[in-house]
C-alpha positions as CSV (number, residue, x, y, z in Angstrom):
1,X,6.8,-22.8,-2.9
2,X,3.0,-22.4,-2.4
3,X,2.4,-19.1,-0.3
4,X,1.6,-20.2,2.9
5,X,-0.9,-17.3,5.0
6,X,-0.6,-18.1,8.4
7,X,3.5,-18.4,8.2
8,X,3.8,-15.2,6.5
9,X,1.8,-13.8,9.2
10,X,3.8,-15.3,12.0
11,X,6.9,-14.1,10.9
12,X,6.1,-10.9,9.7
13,X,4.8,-10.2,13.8
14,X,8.0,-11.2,14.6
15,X,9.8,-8.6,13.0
16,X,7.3,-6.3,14.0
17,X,8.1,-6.9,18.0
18,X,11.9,-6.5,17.4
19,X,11.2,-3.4,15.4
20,X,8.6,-1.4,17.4
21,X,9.3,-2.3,20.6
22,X,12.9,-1.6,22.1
23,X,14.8,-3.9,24.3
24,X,15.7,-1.8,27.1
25,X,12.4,-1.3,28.3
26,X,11.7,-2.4,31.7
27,X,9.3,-5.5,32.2
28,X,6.1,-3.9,33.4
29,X,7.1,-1.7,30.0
30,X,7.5,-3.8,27.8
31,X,4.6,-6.0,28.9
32,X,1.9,-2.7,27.7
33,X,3.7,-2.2,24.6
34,X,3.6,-6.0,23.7
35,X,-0.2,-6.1,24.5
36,X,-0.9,-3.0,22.6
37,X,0.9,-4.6,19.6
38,X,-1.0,-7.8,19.7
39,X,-4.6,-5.6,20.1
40,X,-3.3,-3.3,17.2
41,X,-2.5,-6.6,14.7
42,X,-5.8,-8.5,16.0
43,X,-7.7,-5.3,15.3
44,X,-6.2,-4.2,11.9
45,X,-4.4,-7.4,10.7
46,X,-1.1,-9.0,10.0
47,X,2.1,-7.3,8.9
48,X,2.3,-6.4,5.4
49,X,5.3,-5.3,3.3
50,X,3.3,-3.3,0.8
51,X,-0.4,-2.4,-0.1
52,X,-2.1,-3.5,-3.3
53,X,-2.6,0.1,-5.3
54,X,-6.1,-0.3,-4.9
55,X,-5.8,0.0,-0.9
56,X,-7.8,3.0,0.6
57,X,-4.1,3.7,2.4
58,X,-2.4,4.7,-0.6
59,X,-5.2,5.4,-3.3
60,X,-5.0,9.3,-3.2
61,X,-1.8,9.0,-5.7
62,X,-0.8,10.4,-8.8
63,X,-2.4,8.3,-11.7
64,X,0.4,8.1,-13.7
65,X,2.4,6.9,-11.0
66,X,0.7,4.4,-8.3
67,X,2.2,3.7,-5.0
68,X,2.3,1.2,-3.0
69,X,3.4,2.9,0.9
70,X,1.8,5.5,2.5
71,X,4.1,9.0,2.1
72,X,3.7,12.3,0.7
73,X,3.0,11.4,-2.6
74,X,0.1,9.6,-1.4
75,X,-1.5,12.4,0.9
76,X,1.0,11.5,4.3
77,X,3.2,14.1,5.9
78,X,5.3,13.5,8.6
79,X,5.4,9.6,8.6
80,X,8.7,8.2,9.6
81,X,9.7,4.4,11.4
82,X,6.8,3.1,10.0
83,X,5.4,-0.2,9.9
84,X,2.6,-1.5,7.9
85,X,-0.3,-3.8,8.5
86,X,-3.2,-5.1,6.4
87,X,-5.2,-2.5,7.3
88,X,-3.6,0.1,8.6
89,X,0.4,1.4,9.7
90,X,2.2,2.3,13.2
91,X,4.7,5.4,12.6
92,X,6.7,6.9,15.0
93,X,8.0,10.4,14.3
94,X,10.0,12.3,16.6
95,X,7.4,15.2,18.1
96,X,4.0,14.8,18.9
97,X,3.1,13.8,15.7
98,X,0.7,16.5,14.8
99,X,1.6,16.6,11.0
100,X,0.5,13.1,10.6
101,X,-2.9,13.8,11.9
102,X,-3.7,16.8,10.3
103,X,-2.4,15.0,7.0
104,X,-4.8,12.1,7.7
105,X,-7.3,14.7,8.3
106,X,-7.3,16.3,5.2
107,X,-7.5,13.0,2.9
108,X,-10.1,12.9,0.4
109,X,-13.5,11.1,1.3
110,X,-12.8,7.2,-0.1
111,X,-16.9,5.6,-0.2
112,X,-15.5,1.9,1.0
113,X,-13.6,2.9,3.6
114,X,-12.2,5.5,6.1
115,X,-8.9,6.8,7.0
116,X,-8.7,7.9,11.0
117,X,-5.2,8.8,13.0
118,X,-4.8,8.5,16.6
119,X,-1.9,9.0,18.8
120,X,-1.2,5.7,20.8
121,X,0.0,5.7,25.1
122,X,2.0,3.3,24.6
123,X,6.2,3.0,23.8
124,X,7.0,2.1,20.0
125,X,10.4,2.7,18.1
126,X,11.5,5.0,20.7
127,X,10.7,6.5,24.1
128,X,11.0,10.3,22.1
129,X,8.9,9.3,19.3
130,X,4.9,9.9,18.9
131,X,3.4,6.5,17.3
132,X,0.7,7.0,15.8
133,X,-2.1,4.1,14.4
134,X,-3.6,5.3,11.1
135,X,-6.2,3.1,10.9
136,X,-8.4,2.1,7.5
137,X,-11.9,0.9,8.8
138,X,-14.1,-0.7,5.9
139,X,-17.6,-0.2,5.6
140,X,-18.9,-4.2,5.8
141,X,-15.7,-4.6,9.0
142,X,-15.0,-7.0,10.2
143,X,-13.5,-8.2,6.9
144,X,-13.4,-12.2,7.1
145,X,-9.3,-13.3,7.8
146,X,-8.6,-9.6,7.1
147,X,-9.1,-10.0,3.5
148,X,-11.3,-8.0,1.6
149,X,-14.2,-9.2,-0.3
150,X,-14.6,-10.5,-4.0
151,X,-17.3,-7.3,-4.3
152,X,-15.1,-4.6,-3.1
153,X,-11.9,-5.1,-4.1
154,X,-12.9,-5.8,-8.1
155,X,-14.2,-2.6,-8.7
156,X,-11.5,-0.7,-6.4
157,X,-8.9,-2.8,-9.1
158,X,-11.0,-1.2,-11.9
159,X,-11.4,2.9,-10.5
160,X,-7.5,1.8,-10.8
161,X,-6.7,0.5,-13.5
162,X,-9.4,1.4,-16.3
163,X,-8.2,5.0,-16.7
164,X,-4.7,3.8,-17.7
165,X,-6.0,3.3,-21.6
166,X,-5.6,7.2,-22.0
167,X,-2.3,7.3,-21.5
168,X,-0.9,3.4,-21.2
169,X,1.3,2.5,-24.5
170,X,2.0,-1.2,-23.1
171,X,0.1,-3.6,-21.7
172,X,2.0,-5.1,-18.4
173,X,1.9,-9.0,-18.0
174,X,-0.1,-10.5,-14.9
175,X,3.6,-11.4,-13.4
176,X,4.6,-7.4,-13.2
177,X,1.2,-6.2,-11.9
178,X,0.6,-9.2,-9.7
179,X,2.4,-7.5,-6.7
180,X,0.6,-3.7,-7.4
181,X,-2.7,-5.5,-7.0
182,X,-2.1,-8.3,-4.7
183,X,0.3,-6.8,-2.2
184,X,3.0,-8.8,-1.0
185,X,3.7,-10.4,0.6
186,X,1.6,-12.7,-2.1
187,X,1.7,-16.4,-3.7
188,X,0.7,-17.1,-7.6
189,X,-3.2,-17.2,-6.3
190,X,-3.8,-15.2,-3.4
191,X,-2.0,-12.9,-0.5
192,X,-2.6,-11.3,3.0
193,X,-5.1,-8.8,1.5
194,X,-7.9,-11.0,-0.9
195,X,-8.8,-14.5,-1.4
196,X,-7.7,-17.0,-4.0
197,X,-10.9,-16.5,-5.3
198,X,-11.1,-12.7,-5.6
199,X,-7.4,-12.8,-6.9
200,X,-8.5,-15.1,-9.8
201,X,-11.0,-13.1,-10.7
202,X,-8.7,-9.8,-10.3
203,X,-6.3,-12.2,-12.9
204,X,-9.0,-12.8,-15.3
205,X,-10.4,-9.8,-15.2
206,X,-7.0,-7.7,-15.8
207,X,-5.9,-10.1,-18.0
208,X,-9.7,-9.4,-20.5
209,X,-8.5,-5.6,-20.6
210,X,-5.2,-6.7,-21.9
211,X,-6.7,-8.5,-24.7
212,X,-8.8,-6.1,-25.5
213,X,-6.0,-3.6,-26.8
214,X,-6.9,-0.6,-24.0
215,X,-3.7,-0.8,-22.8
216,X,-1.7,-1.3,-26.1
217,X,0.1,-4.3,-27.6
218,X,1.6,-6.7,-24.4
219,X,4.8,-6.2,-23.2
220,X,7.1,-8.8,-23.8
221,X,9.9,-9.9,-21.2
């Protein structure tokens, strides 16, 4: 089934609302929290069930072992009843949140993008819980559809993935990496974070180094 953007969108808002925002809440409530959510998604994108490796939001991992969700092996402390959007995740820990912010603090300078925390006034996840918008703000924002351009997200794949010949034994197919540096959700050709364009180049591009040998002889599955 071809991967359809604006449905994958719609549905992932969906779960969003029931998640975030709880039923009880009176109407006048619930109203502020629903219009914070829709300013929050229209500002930093649609729902997301996992970041490309690439991403500013999770790049500050180990090398040998990417991630693909913000937590502490990423540079995060603190995050819990998280959600995550294109560019950038609601979490609601119980407290005032403070960990969080200092963590988001302390990340390492990233040159295409930076990493900011603040704490929102408005009800998410639970009335004793702190959410907190970390937000990732690109240097060329406002990113066209949310998706970011052929000329940035190439050579963030590449700070990625060229460093893997020093240690790499087996070269992965396109089909296993295709979700590390496409996000999902994603379709055969594109996904909520770049365009079918950038993710055929991405494709050809990954697929040159594999037939170069840098990564070792392809795996076979």
């Amino acid at each position: 089934m071809a991967f359809r953007a604006d449905e994958a969108a719609a549905a992932g808002y969906e779960k969003l609302k029931t998640y975030l925002i709880p039923r009880h809440l009176s109407g006048a409530e619930r109203n502020k929290s629903e219009e914070q959510l829709l300013q929050i998604v229209g500002e930093c994108g649609p729902v997301v069930e996992s970041y490309p490796t690439w991403h500013p939001l999770v790049r500050n991992h180990d090398e040998h072992n990417p991630e693909t969700l913000p937590s502490e092996r990423c540079g995060y402390t603190g995050v819990d009843h998280t959600r995550y959007l294109a560019h950038g995740f609601i979490t609601c820990p119980y407290g005032d949140g403070q960990q969080v912010v200092d963590a988001v603090n302390q990340l390492p300078f990233h040159p295409a993008a930076t990493i900011s925390a603040e704490r929102l006034n408005v009800t998410f996840y639970n009335e004793s819980a702190t959410p907190i918008l970390v937000r990732c703000q690109w240097e060329n924002d406002p990113l066209e559809d949310y998706q970011v351009p052929k000329r940035i997200a190439v050579p963030l794949m590449l700070e990625q993935e060229l460093p893997c010949w020093r240690w790499s034994q087996r070269a992965e197919t396109w089909e296993t990496m295709r979700p590390y540096l496409l996000g999902e959700p994603h379709g055969s050709r594109s996904s909520l974070f770049v365009s079918q364009d950038t993710a055929l180049a991405m494709k050809k591009i990954y697929l040159s180094m594999v037939e170069s040998g840098m990564f070792g002889n392809p795996k076979t599955h």
